[in-house]
Structures are given as structure tokens and as C-alpha cells.
C-alpha positions in Angstrom: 7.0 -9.3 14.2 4.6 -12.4 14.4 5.1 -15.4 12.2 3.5 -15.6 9.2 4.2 -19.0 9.1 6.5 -22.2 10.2 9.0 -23.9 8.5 9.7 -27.9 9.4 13.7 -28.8 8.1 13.2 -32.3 8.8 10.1 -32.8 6.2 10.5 -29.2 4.1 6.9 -28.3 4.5 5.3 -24.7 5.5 1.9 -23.8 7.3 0.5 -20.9 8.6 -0.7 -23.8 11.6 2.3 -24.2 14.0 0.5 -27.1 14.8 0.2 -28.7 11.5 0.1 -32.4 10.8 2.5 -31.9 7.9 5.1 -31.3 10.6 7.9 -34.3 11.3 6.5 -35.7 15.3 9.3 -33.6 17.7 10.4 -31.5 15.1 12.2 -28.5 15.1 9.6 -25.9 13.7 11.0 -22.1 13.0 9.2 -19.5 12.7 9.1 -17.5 9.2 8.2 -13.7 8.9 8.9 -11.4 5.7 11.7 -8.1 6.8 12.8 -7.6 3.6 14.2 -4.2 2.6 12.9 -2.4 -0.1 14.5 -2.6 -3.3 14.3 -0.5 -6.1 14.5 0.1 -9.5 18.8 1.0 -10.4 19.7 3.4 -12.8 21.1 0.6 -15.1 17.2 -0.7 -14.8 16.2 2.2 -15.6 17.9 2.7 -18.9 17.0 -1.0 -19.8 13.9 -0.1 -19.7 13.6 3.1 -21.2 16.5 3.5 -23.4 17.9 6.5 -24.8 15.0 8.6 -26.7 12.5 7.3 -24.1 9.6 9.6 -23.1 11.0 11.9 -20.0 7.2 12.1 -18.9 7.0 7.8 -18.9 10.3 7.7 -16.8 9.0 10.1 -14.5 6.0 8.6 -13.8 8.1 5.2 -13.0 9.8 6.7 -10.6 6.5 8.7 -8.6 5.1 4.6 -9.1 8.1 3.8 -7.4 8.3 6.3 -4.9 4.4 5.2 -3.8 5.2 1.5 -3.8 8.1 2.4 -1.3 6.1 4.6 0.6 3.4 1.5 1.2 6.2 -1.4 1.6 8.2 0.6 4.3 
């Protein structure tokens, strides 16, 4: 995956440059990229959300939102 940015330890600043002037002279710069896993929505969410007596056709549309945002972040 390429970098989305760089990270300098030594100042604490971020650019999308690898070459910015923000970074410490000789520094150390890592590279940063975004590999998350996809998270979703528990059941314990769920019911804080929409507690008991909660429209069945709301909760199910949550979860086809859900489903779509997954499908897109994957």
C-alpha cells in the first residue's frame, strides 16, 4: 500500500511531502497508511440505539446501511 503520508518522531509533524521542511534535518521519517479493519455496529450498539419497542423496519435499514458501508470500506 503506498503512504498516505510521513510521520517525523523527532518534531511530531505529518505531511503528505516526504520531503517536507517541517521535517527535523536527518530525521527518521515513517511512512503512514490507513489498514484498518472494519468495524461495526455490536448488538449492545444496537440496542442503545434502538431500544426495546424500536421500529423493526428502522433497525433493519441500519443494518442494510451497514452492510453497504462495509461492502465500500473492504
Amino acid at each position: 500500500m503506498t503512504p498516505i503520508a510521513w510521520y517525523d518522531p523527532s518534531s511530531g509533524a505529518v505531511s503528505t511531502n516526504p520531503n517536507s521542511h517541517l521535517f527535523t534535518p536527518l530525521a527518521q521519517v515513517w511512512p503512514l497508511d490507513v489498514n484498518k479493519e472494519w468495524v461495526g455496529l455490536t448488538e449492545d450498539d444496537m440496542d442503545f440505539l434502538f431500544p426495546h419497542g424500536s421500529s423493526v423496519l428502522v433497525q433493519e435499514t441500519v443494518k442494510i446501511i451497514e452492510a453497504k458501508l462495509k461492502e465500500k470500506n473492504s
